[in-house]
MIDOSE-1310 file (N, C-alpha, C; in nm, 2 decimals, decimal comma, always signed):
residues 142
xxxx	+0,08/-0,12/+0,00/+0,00/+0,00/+0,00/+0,09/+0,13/+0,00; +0,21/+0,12/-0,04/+0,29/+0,20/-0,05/+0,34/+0,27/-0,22; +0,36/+0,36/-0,20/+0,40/+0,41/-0,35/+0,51/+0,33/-0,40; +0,60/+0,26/-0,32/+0,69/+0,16/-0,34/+0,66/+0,03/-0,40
xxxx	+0,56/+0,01/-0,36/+0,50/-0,15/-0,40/+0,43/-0,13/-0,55; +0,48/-0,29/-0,61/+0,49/-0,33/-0,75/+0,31/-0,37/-0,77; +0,27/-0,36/-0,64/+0,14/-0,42/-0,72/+0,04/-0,30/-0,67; -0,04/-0,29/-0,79/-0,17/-0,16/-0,74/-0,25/-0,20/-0,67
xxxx	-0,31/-0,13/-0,54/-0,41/-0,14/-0,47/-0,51/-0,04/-0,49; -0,64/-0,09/-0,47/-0,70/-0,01/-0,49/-0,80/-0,01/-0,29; -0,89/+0,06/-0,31/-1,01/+0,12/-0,20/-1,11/+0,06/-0,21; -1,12/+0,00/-0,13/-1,30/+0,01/-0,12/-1,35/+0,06/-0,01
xxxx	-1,46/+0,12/+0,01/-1,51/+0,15/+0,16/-1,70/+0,12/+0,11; -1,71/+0,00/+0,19/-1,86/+0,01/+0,22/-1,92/-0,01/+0,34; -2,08/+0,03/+0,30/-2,11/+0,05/+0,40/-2,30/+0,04/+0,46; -2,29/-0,11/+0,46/-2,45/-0,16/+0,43/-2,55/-0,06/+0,55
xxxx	-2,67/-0,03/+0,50/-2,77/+0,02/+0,59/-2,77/-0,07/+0,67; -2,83/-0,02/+0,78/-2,86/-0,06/+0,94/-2,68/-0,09/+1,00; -2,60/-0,12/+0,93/-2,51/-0,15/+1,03/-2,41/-0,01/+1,08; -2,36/-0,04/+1,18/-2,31/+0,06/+1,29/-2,18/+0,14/+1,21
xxxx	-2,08/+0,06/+1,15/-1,99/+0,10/+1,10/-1,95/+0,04/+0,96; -1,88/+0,11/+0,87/-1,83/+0,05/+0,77/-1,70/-0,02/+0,73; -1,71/-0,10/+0,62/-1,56/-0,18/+0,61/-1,49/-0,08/+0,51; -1,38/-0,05/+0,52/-1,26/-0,03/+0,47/-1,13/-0,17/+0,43
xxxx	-1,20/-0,13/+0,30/-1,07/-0,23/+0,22/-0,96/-0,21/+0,17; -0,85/-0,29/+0,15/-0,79/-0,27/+0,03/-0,78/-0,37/-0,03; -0,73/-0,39/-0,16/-0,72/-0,50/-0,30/-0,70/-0,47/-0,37; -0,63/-0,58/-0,45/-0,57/-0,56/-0,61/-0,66/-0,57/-0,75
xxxx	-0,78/-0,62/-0,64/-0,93/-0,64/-0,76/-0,95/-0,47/-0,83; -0,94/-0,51/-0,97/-1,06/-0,36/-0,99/-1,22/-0,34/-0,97; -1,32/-0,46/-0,96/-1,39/-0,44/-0,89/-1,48/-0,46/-0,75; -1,52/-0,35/-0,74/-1,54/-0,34/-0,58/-1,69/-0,43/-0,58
xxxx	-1,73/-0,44/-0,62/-1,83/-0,55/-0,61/-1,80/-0,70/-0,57; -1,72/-0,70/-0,66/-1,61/-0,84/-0,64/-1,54/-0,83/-0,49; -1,47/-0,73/-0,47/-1,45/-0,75/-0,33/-1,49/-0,76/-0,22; -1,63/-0,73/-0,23/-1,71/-0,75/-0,12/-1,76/-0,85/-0,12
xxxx	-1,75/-0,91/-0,23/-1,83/-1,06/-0,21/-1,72/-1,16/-0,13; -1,60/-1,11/-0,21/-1,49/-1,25/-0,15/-1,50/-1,17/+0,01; -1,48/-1,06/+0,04/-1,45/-1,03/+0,17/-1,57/-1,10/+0,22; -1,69/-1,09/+0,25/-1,77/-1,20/+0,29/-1,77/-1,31/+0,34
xxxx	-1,72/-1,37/+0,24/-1,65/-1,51/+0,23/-1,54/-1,53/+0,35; -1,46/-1,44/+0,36/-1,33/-1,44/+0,46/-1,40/-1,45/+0,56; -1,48/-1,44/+0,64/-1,54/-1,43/+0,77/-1,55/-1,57/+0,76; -1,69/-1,64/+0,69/-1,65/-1,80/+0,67/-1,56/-1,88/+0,72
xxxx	-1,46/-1,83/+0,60/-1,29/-1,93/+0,62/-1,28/-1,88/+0,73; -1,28/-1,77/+0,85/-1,17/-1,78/+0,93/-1,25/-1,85/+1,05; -1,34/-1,85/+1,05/-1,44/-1,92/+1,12/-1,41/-2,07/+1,09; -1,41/-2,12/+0,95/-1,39/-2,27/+0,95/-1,27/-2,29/+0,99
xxxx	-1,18/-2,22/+0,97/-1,03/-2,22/+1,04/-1,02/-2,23/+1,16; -1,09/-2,15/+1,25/-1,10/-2,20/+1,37/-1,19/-2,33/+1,44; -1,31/-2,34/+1,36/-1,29/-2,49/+1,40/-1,25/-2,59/+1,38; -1,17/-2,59/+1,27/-1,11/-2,73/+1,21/-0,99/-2,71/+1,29
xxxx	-0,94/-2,65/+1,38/-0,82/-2,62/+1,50/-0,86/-2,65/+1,62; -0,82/-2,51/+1,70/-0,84/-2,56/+1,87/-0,96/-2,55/+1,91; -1,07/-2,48/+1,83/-1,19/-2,43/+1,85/-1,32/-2,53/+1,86; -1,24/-2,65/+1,81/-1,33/-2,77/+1,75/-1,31/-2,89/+1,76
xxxx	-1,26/-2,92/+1,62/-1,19/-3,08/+1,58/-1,06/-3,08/+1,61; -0,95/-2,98/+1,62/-0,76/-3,00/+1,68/-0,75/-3,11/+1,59; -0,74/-3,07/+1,47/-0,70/-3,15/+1,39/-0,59/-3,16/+1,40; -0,49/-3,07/+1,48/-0,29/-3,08/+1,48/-0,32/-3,16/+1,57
xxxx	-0,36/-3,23/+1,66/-0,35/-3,31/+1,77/-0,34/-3,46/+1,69; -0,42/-3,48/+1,60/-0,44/-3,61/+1,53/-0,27/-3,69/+1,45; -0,16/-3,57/+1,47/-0,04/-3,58/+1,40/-0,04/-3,67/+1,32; -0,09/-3,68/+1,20/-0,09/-3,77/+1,11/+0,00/-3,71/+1,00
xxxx	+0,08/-3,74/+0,94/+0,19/-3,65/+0,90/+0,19/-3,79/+0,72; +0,15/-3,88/+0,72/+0,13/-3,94/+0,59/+0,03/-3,90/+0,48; +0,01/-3,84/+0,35/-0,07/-3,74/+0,30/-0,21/-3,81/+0,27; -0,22/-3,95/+0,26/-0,34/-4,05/+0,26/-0,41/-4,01/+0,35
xxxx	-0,37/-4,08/+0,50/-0,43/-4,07/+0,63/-0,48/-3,94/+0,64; -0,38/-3,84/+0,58/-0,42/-3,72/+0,68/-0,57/-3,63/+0,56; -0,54/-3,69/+0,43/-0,65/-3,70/+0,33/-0,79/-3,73/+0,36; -0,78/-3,84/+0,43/-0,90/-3,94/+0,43/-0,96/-3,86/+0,52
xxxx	-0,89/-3,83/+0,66/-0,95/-3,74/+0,81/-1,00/-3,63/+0,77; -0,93/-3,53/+0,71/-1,00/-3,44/+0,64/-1,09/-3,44/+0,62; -1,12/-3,53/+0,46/-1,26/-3,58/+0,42/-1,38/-3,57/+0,49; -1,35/-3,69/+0,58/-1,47/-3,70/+0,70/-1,48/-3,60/+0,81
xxxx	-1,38/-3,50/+0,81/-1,39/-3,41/+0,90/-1,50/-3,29/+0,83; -1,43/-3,24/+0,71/-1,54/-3,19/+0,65/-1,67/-3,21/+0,63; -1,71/-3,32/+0,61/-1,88/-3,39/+0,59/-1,89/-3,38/+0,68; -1,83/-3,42/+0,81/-1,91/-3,39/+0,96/-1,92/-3,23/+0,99
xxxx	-1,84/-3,13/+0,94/-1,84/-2,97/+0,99/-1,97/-2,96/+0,90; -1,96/-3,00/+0,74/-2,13/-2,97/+0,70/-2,25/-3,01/+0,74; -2,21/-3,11/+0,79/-2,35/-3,15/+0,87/-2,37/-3,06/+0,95; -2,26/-3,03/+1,05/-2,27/-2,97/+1,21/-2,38/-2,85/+1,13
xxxx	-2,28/-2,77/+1,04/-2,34/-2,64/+1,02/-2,48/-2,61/+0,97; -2,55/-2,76/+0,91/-2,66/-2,75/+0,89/-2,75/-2,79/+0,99; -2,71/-2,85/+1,13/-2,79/-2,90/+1,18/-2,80/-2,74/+1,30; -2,70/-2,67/+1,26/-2,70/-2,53/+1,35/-2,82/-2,46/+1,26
xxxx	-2,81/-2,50/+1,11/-2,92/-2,41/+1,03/-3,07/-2,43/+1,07; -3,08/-2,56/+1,12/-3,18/-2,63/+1,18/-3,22/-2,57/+1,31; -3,15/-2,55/+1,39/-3,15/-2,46/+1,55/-3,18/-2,33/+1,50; -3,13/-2,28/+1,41/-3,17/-2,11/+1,38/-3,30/-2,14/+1,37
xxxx	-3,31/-2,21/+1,24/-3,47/-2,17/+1,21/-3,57/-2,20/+1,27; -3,56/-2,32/+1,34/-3,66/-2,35/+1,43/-3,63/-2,28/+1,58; -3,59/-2,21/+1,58/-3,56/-2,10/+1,73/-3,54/-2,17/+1,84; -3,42/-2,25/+1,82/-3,41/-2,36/+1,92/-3,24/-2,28/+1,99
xxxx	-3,22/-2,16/+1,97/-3,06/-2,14/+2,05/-3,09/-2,11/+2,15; -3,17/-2,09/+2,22/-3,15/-2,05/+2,34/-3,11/-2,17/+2,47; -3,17/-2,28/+2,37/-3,13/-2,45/+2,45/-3,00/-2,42/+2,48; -2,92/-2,37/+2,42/-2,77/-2,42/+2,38/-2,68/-2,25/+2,40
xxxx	-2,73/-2,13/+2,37/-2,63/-2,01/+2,37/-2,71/-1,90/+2,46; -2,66/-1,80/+2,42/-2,70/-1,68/+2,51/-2,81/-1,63/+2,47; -2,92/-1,60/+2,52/-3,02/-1,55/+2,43/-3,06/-1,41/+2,43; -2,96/-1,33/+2,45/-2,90/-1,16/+2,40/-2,86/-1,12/+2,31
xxxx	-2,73/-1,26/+2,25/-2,68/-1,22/+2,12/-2,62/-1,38/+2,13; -2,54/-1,41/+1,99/-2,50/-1,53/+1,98/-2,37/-1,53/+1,95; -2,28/-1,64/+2,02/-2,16/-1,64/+2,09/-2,13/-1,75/+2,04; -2,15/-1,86/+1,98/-2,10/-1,94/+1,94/-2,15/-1,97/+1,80
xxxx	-2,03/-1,99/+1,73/-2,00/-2,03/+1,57/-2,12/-2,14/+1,51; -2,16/-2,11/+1,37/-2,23/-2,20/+1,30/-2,18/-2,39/+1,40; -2,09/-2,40/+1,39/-1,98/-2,51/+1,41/-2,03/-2,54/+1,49; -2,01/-2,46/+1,65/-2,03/-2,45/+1,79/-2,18/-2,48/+1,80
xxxx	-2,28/-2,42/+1,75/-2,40/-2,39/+1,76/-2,47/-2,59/+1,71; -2,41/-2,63/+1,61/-2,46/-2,73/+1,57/-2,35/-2,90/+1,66; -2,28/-2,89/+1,68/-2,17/-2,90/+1,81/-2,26/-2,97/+1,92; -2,28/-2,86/+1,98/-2,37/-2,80/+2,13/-2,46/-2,87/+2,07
xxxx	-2,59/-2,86/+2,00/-2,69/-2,88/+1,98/-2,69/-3,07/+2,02; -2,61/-3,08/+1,90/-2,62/-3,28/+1,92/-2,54/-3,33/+2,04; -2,44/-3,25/+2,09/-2,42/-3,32/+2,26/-2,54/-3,29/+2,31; -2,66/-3,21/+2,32/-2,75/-3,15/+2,39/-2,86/-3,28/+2,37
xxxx	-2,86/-3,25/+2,26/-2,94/-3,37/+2,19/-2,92/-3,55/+2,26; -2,82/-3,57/+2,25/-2,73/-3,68/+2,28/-2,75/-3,73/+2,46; -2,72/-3,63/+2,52/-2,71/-3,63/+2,65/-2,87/-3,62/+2,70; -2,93/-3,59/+2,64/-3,07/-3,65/+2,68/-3,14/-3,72/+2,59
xxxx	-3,07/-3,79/+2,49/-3,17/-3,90/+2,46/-3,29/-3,86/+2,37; -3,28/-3,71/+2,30/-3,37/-3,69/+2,23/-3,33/-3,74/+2,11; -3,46/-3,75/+2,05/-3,41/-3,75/+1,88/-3,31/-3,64/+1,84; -3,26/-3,70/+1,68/-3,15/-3,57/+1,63/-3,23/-3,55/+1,45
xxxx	-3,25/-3,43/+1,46/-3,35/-3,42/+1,36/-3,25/-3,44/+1,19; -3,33/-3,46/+1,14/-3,26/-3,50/+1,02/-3,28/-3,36/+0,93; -3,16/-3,36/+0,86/-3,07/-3,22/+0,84/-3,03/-3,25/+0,69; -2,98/-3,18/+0,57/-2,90/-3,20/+0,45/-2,81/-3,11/+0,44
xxxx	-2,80/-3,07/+0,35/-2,65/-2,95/+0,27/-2,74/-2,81/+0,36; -2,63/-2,71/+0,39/-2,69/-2,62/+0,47/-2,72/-2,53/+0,34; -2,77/-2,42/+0,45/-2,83/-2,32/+0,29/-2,73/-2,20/+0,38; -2,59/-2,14/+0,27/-2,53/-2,07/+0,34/-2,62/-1,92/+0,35
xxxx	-2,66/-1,90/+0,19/-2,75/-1,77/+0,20/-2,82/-1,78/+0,27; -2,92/-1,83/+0,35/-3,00/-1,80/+0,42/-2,90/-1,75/+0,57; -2,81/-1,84/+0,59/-2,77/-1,79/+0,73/-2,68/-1,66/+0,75; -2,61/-1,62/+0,57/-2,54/-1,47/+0,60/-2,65/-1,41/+0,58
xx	-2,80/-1,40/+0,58/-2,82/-1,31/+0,54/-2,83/-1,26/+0,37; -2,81/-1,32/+0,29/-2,83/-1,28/+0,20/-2,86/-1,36/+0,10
């Protein structure tokens, strides 16, 4: 972001109704449309980043260091975070977070939310409702 630097950056500053403050970007995209969509997206990833770590699954803990093994865990790690996240899409819509989070604001991750829900589930013996592919639009909001 410096006059020194080989790559151009450009600005973006947006700034959706009803929210309190705006984002300030930078990027090499030229357009700003485009960047707000991937910025979006980044909240996601860093979210699935922290649960596929210490937040969640600790997948460094599993030290599998052979690229098969550590392939295959993946795999099923992932189908299990999609499920988790749709069975959290499940708790939203049917107004079921208060079983499981704060009911002022919400404190735990897509991940955490669907997590919580099936220990909750589990530890008393209720049924666990049946869930498919989550619907990401619906849960950002858009």
């Amino acid at each position: 972001m410096t006059q020194a630097s080989p790559y151009p950056t450009h600005l973006v500053l947006f700034w959706k109704p009803g929210e309190p403050k705006p984002w300030y970007l930078a990027t090499n995209l030229l357009d700003a449309r485009a960047t707000i969509r991937l910025y979006r997206r980044r909240m996601w990833i860093e979210e699935m980043f922290g649960d596929m770590k210490q937040h969640g699954f600790d997948l460094e803990a599993s030290h599998l260091r052979h690229f098969l093994r550590l392939s295959r865990l993946t795999l099923a790690v992932c189908l299990l975070y999609l499920w988790l996240v749709a069975l959290a899409e499940h708790v939203m819509t049917h107004r079921l977070t208060d079983k499981i989070d704060r009911t002022d604001r919400r404190d735990l991750s897509l991940f955490r939310l669907g997590w919580d829900f099936l220990e909750r589930r589990l530890a008393l013996s209720d049924p666990i409702p049946l869930v498919s592919i989550p619907n990401f639009c619906l849960m950002s909001g858009g």
